[in-house]
PLY file of the C-alpha trace (Angstrom):
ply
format ascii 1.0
element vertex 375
property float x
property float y
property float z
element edge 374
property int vertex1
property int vertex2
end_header
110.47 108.28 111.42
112.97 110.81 111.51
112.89 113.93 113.96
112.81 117.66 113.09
114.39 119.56 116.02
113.68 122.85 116.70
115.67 124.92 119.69
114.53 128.69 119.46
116.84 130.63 121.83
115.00 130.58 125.05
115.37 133.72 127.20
114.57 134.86 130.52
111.07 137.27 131.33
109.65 138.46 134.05
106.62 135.93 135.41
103.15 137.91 134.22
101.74 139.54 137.55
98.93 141.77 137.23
100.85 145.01 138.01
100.15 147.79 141.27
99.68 145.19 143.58
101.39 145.75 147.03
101.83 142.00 148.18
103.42 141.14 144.71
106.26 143.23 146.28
109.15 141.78 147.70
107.87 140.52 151.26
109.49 142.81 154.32
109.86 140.04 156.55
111.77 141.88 159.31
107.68 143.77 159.66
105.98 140.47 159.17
108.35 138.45 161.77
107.26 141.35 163.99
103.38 141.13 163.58
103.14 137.17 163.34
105.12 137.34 166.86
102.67 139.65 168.02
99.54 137.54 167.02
100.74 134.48 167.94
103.11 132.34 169.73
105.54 131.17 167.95
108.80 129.96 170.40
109.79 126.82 169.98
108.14 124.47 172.17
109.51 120.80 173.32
106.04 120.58 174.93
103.84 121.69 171.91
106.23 118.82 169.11
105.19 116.04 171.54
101.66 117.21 171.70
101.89 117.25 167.95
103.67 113.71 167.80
101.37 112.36 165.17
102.12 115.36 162.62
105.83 114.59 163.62
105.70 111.04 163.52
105.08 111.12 159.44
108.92 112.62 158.99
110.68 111.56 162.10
113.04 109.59 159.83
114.05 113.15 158.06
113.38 115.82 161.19
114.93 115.02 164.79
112.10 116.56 167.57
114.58 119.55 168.26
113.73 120.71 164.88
110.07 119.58 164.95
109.90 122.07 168.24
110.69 124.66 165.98
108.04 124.23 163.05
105.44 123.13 165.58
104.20 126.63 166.90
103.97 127.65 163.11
101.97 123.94 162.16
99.74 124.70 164.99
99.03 128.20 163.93
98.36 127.64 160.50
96.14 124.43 160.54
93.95 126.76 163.48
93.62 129.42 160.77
93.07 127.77 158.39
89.87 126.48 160.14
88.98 129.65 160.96
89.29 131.00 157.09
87.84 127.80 155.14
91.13 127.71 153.42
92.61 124.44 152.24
96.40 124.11 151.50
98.00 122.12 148.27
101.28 121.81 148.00
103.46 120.45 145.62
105.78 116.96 146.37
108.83 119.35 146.35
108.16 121.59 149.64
109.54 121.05 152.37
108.66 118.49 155.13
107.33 120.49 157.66
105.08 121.98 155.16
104.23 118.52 152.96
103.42 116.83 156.30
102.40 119.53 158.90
99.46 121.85 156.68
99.19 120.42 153.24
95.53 119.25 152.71
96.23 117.82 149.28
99.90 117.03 147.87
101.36 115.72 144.77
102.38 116.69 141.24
101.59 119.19 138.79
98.76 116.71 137.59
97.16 115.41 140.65
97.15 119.08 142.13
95.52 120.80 138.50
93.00 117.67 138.82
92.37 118.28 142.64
92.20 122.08 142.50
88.64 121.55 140.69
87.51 119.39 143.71
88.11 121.87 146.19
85.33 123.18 147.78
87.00 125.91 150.02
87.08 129.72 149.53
90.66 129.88 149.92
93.05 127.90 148.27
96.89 128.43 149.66
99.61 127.51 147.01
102.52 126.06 148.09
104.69 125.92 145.50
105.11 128.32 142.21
103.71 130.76 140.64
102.55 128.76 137.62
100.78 126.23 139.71
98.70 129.07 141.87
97.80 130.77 138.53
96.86 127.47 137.55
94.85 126.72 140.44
93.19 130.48 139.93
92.14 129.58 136.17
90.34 126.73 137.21
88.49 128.42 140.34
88.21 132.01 139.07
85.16 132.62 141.85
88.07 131.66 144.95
90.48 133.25 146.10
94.16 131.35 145.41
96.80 133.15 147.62
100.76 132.42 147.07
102.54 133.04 150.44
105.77 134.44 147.91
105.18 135.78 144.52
109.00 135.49 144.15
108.39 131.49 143.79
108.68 131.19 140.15
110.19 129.09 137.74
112.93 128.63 135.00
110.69 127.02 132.59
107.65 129.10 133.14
110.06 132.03 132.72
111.98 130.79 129.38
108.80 131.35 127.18
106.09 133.78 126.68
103.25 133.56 124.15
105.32 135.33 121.09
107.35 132.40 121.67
104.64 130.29 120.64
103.41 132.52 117.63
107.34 132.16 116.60
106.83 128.25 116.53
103.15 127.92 115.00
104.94 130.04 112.25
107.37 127.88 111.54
105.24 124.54 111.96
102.19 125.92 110.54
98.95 123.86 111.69
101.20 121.41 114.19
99.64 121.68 117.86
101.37 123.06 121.01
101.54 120.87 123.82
102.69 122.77 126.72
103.67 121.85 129.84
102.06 123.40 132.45
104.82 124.71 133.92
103.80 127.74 131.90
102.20 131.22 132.77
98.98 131.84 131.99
99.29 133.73 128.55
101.52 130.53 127.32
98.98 127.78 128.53
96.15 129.82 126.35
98.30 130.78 123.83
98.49 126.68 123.45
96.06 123.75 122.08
96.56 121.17 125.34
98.56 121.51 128.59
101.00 117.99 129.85
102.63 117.34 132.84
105.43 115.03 132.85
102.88 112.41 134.17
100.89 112.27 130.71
103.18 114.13 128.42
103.61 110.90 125.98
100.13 110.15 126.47
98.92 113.76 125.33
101.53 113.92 122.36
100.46 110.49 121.22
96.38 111.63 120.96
97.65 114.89 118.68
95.40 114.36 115.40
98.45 115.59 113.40
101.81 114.19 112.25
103.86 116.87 114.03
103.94 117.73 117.37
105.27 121.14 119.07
106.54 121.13 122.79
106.84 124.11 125.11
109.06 124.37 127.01
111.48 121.38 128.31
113.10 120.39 125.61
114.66 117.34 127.17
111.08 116.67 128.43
110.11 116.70 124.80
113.49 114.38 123.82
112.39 111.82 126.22
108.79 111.95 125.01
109.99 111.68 121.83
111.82 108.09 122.66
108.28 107.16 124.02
106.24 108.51 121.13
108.24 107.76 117.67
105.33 108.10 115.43
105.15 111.73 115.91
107.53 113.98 114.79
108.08 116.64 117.90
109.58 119.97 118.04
110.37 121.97 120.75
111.46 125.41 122.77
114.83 125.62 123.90
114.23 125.30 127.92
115.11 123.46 130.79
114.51 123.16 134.44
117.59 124.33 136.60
117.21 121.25 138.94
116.80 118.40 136.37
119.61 119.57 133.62
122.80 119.42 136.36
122.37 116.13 136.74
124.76 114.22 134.42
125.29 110.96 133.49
128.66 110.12 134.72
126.71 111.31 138.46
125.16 108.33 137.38
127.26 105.73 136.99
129.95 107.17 140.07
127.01 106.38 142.37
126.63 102.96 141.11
130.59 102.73 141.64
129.91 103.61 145.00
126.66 101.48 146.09
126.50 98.49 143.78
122.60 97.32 143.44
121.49 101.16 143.67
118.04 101.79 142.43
118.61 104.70 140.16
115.04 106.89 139.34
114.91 109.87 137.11
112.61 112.90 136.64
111.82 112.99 132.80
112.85 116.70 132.95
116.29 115.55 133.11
118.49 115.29 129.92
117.85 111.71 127.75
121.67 110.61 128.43
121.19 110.73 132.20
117.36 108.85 131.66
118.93 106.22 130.01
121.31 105.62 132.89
118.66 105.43 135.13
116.72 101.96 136.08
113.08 103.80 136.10
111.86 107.32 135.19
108.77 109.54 135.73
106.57 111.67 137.07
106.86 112.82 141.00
103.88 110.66 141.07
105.03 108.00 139.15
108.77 107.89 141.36
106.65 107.70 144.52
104.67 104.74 142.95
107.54 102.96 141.95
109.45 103.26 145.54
106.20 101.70 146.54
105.81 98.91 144.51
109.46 98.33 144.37
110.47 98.94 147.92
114.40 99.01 146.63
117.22 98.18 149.42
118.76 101.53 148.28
117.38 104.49 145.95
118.69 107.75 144.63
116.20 109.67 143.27
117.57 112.21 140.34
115.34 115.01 141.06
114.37 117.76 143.83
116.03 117.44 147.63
112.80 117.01 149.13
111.41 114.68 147.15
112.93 111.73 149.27
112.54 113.54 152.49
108.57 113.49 152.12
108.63 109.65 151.24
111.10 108.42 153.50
109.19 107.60 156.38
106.87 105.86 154.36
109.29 103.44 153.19
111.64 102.85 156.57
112.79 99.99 154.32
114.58 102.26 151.57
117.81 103.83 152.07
117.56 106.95 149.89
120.95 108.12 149.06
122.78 110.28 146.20
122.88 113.90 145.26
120.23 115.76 144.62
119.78 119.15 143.94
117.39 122.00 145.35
114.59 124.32 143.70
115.55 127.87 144.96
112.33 128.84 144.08
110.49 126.02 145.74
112.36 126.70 149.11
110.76 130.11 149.13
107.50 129.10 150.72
107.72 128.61 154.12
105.82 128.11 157.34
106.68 131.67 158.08
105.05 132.91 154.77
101.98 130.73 154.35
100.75 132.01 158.04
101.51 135.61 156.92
99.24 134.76 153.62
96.40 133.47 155.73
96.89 136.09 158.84
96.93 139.34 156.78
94.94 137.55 153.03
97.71 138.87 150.76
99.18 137.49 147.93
96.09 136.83 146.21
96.76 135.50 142.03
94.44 137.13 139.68
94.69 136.27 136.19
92.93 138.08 133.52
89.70 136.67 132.44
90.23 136.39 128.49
93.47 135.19 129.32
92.42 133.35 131.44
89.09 131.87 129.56
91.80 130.20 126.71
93.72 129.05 129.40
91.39 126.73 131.12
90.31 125.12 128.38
94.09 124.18 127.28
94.47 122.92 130.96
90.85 121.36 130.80
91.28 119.81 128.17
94.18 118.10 129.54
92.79 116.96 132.44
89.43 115.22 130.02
91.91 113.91 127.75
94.34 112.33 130.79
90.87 110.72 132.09
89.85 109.62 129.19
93.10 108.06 128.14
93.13 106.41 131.46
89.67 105.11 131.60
0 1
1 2
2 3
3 4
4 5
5 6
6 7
7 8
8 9
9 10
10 11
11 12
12 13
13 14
14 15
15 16
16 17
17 18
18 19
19 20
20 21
21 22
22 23
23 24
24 25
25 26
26 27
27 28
28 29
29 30
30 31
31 32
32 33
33 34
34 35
35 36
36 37
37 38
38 39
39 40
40 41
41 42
42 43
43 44
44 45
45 46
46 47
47 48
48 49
49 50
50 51
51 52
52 53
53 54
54 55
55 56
56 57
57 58
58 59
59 60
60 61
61 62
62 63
63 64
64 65
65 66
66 67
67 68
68 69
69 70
70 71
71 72
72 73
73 74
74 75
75 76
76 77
77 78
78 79
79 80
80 81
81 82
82 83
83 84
84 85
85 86
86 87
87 88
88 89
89 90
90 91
91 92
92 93
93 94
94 95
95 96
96 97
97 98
98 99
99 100
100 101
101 102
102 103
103 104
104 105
105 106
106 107
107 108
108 109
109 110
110 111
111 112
112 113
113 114
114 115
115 116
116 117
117 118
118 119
119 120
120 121
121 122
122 123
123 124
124 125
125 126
126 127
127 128
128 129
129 130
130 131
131 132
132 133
133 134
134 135
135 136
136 137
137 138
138 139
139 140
140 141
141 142
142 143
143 144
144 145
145 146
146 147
147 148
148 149
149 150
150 151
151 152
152 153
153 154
154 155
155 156
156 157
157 158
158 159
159 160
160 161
161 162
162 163
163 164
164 165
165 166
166 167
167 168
168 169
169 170
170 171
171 172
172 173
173 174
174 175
175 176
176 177
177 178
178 179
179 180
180 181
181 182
182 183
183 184
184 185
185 186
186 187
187 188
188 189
189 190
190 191
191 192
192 193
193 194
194 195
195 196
196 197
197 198
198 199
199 200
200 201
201 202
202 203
203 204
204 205
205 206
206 207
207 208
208 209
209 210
210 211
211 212
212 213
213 214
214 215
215 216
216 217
217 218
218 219
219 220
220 221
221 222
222 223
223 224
224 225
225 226
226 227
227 228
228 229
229 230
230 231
231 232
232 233
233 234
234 235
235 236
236 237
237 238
238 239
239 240
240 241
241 242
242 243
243 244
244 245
245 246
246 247
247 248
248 249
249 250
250 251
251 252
252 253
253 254
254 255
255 256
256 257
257 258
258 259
259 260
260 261
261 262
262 263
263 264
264 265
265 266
266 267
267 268
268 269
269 270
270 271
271 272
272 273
273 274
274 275
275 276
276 277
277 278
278 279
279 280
280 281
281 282
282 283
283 284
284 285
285 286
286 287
287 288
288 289
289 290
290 291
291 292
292 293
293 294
294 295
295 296
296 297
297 298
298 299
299 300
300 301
301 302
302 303
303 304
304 305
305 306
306 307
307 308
308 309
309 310
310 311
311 312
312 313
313 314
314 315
315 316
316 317
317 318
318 319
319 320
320 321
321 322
322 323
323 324
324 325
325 326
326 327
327 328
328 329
329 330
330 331
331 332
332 333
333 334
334 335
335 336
336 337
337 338
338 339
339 340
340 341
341 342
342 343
343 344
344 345
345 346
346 347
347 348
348 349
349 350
350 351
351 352
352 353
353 354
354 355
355 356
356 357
357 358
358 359
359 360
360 361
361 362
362 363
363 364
364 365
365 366
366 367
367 368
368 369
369 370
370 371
371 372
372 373
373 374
């Protein structure tokens, strides 16, 4: 079947934050640095990393004990508070080591955290990662409190549509249903039918009871599902991540040049021309399966920087090599910020209850249908 194509001009917006709130500021962190040191003890400390060997030992491969005696006092810290608070901490497979390894109670994609955040039976829930994925975690545990340790985290895809956006589209493909990623705001993922991450994206399109298919917001997340899924015709929004479109295919093939027998594995969000020049793509789930089952003499995985650091010690038999390139956005949570979130409880996500009502049931319904599917 033939493809209709649509690319709206995306544009930039501000992420939707619920307005005179003083943590949604811009954090002071000369005053914060100040307090935390006050509270706590946070020099490094030789003596405190080799206490905390076994935290250490899951990114040694990554993290020489020099720098492990820096993020210890701050591990240490946190995982003691957040005992003391009932909080539990999910963060997504492109923080950090320190934090992936040294606080995170539950880690993964957009999926397995959405699917997770309805299991958790804590008060608190600390978000590390962006803003979409702590409003998400708010709309599906509207009685707990979610705090983001940065509400400057965002995202370029969240950012490149807004629900007008999707009125623009439903007018122009009356009666085809939005699938939207959930890298979305709030007001997009209720403005829409069904949420996808690019875990189940092909999945979801393929269950759509209708002929035509509209995709919010990665386009070349909707090009590659469109490879997977030819019996729909799918539309989409003109946006992109800022990590996944540098990559290019000739990055690609140079590597190869370079390290003959290189396993090559691509995120789905980048463009179809660099997917094809890959040996596997998928999810962040689906690349850490595949490193698993695979266990590849060499890998480059086409996707976030830290994405290899977090899986590296688990696979001392894979040499991860290549470029990769870094989520500004990402790298704004930090040890430093999620203790200030617990220590002072600021940074709390609210999301507006009607908004957030239509919402939950696009990312709900989702998460039945990926179940269901999978069963």
């Amino acid at each position: 079947m033939a493809y209709a194509f649509a690319t709206p001009q995306a544009r930039r917006v501000p992420l939707a934050r619920p307005a005179g709130k003083e943590e949604m500021t811009m954090l002071d962190m000369t005053t914060i640095r100040a307090e935390l040191k006050a509270c706590y003890d946070l020099e490094p400390s030789l003596e405190l990393a080799q206490q905390m060997s076994d935290i250490h030992a899951r990114m040694d491969r990554v993290m020489p004990l020099v720098d492990w005696a820096i993020h210890a006092p701050y591990v240490a810290a946190i995982n003691k508070l957040k005992q003391e608070r009932g909080a539990v901490v999910l963060a997504h497979n492109y923080m950090t080591p320190e934090i992936y390894h040294g606080i995170s109670d539950v880690v993964g994609d957009s999926l397995a955290l959405a699917i997770e955040a309805t299991k958790v039976q804590a008060d608190i829930i600390v978000q590390c990662g962006v803003h979409f994925m702590a409003e998400t975690s708010k709309i599906l545990n509207p009685s707990k409190t979610v705090l983001m340790p940065d509400m400057e985290a965002g995202c370029s895809l969240a950012e490149s549509i807004t629900a007008e956006g999707i009125a623009r589209m439903r007018a122009q493909y009356p009666g085809a249903p939005v699938v939207s990623y959930v890298n979305t705001t709030a007001e997009v993922k209720a403005a829409s039918d069904i949420c996808c991450t690019s875990a189940n994206a092909a999945q979801i399109v393929a269950a759509m009871d209708s002929d035509t298919v509209i995709m919010t917001p990665d386009k070349w997340l909707a090009q590659n599902v469109a490879k997977q899924v030819p019996q729909k015709r799918i539309v989409w929004w003109d946006g992109a991540c800022i990590v996944h479109e540098k990559f290019t295919p000739q990055d690609l093939r140079d590597f190869r040049e370079w390290h003959p027998g290189i396993q090559i594995i691509a995120h789905p969000e980048c463009p179809p021309d660099v997917v094809a020049e890959a040996d596997f793509a998928g999810s962040t789930a689906g690349i850490i399966d595949w490193v698993g089952k695979e266990r590849p003499a060499q890998a480059m995985l086409v996707t976030e920087c830290s994405m290899a650091s977090n899986i590296s010690d688990a696979h001392p038999e894979v040499e991860f090599l290549g470029p990769c390139n870094m989520c500004p956005y990402m790298k704004k949570i930090t040890l430093e910020k999620v203790l200030w979130s617990l220590h002072s409880m600021t940074g709390a996500v609210e999301v507006d209850e009607g908004v957030a009502k239509d919402a939950r049931r696009a990312v709900q319904r989702m998460i039945d249908l990926s179940r269901s599917l999978s069963a």
